[in-house]
N, C-alpha and C positions, 0 to 999 in steps of 0.2 A: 455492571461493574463500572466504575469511576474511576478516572486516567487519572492517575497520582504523578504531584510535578517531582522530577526528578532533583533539579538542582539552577537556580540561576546559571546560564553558560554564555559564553561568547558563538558568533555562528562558528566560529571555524573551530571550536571545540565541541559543539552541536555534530556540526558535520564527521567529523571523527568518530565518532560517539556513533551514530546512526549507522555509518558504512559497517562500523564492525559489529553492530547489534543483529541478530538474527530477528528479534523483534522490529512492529513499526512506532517509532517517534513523528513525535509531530514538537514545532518551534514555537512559540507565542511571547513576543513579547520579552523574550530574552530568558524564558522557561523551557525545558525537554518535559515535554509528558511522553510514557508511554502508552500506545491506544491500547484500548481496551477490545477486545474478542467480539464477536458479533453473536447474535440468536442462532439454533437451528433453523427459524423462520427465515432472520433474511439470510444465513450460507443458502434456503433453497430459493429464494427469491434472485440471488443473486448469481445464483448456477444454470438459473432459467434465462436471465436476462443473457448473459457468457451466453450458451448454446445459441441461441439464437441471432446475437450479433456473428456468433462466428460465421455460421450457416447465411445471413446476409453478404458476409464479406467477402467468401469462398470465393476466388480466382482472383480477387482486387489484390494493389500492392500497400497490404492493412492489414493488422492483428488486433483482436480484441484478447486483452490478459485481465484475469482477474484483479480485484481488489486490492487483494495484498500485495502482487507482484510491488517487489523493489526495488530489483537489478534493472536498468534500462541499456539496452545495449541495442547493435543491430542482430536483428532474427532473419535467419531463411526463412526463405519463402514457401 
């Protein structure tokens, strides 16, 4: 699939725009695309890599979050 530009925007109507989209954007240059979905290949490439960072990280004070996360906030531990 191909990330279609949404619309010339300012960043700070970017940013509005993003927070309340359930989907991910990305900025370039003064364009919003939305991204485009991945393969079932890389979701398991990429759930393999996840399990195994986590499993590395176990008892550090570190999270590995998937891809799409978007929310950044602080996590318990």
């Amino acid at each position: 699939m191909e990330a279609r530009v949404l619309r010339r925007v300012g960043i700070d109507e970017y940013v509005v725009l993003d927070r309340a989209a359930s989907e991910r954007w990305e900025y370039v240059n003064g364009e919003a695309y939305a991204m485009a979905g991945g393969s079932p290949e890389h979701a398991m490439v990429m759930g393999n890599v996840l399990a195994a960072l986590k499993q590395a990280l176990r008892g550090k004070n570190s999270h590995a979050l998937p891809e799409a996360q978007k929310e950044v906030r602080a996590l318990p531990i």
